[in-house]
C-alpha positions in Angstrom: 120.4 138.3 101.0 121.3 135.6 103.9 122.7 133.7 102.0 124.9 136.5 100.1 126.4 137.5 103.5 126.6 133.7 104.3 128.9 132.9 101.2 130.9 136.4 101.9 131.7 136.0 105.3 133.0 132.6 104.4 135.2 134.0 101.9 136.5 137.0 103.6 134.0 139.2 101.5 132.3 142.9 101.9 128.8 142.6 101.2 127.2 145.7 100.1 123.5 146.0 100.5 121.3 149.4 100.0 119.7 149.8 104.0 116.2 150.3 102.2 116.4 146.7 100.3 117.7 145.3 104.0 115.0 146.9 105.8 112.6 145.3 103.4 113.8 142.2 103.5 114.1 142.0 107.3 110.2 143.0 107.4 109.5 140.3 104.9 111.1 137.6 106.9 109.5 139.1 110.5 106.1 138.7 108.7 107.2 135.3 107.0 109.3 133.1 109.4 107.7 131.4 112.1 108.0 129.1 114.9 108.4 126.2 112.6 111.6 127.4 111.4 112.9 127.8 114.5 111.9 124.6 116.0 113.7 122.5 112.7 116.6 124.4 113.2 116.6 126.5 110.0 117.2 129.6 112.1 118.8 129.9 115.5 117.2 132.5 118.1 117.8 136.2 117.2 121.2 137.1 118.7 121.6 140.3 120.6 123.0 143.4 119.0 123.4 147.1 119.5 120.9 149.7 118.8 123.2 151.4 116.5 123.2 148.5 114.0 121.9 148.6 110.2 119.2 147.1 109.1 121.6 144.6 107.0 123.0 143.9 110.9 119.4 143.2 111.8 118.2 141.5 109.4 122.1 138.7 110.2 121.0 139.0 113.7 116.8 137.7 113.1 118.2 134.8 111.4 120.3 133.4 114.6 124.0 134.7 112.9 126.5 136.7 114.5 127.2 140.1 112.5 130.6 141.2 113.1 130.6 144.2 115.6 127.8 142.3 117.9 
């Protein structure tokens, strides 16, 4: 799902993802990525975003991207 809003953002894309499926996914990779992934530089540290943002939003932001609004 990442990696889907990787490749759209880099081609000027909508992504549409169902917020249930994003919520999932984001509590998949709380439970799942670690320390190590951090420390290889996999993933950059969470970036800050508003309350109001989808789970989609949160799920960009866990993973050290920027989602547009942030």
């Amino acid at each position: 799902m990442v990696h889907g809003w990787d490749f759209a953002q880099a081609t000027s894309q909508e992504i549409d993802v169902d917020p249930g499926l994003a919520e999932y996914v984001l509590e998949l990779a709380r439970a799942t990525v670690g320390e190590q992934q951090g420390a290889s530089g996999s993933l950059g540290p969470e970036t800050a975003i508003a309350e109001s943002a989808g789970n989609l939003e949160r799920l960009i932001a866990f993973t050290g991207r920027v989602p547009a609004g942030a």
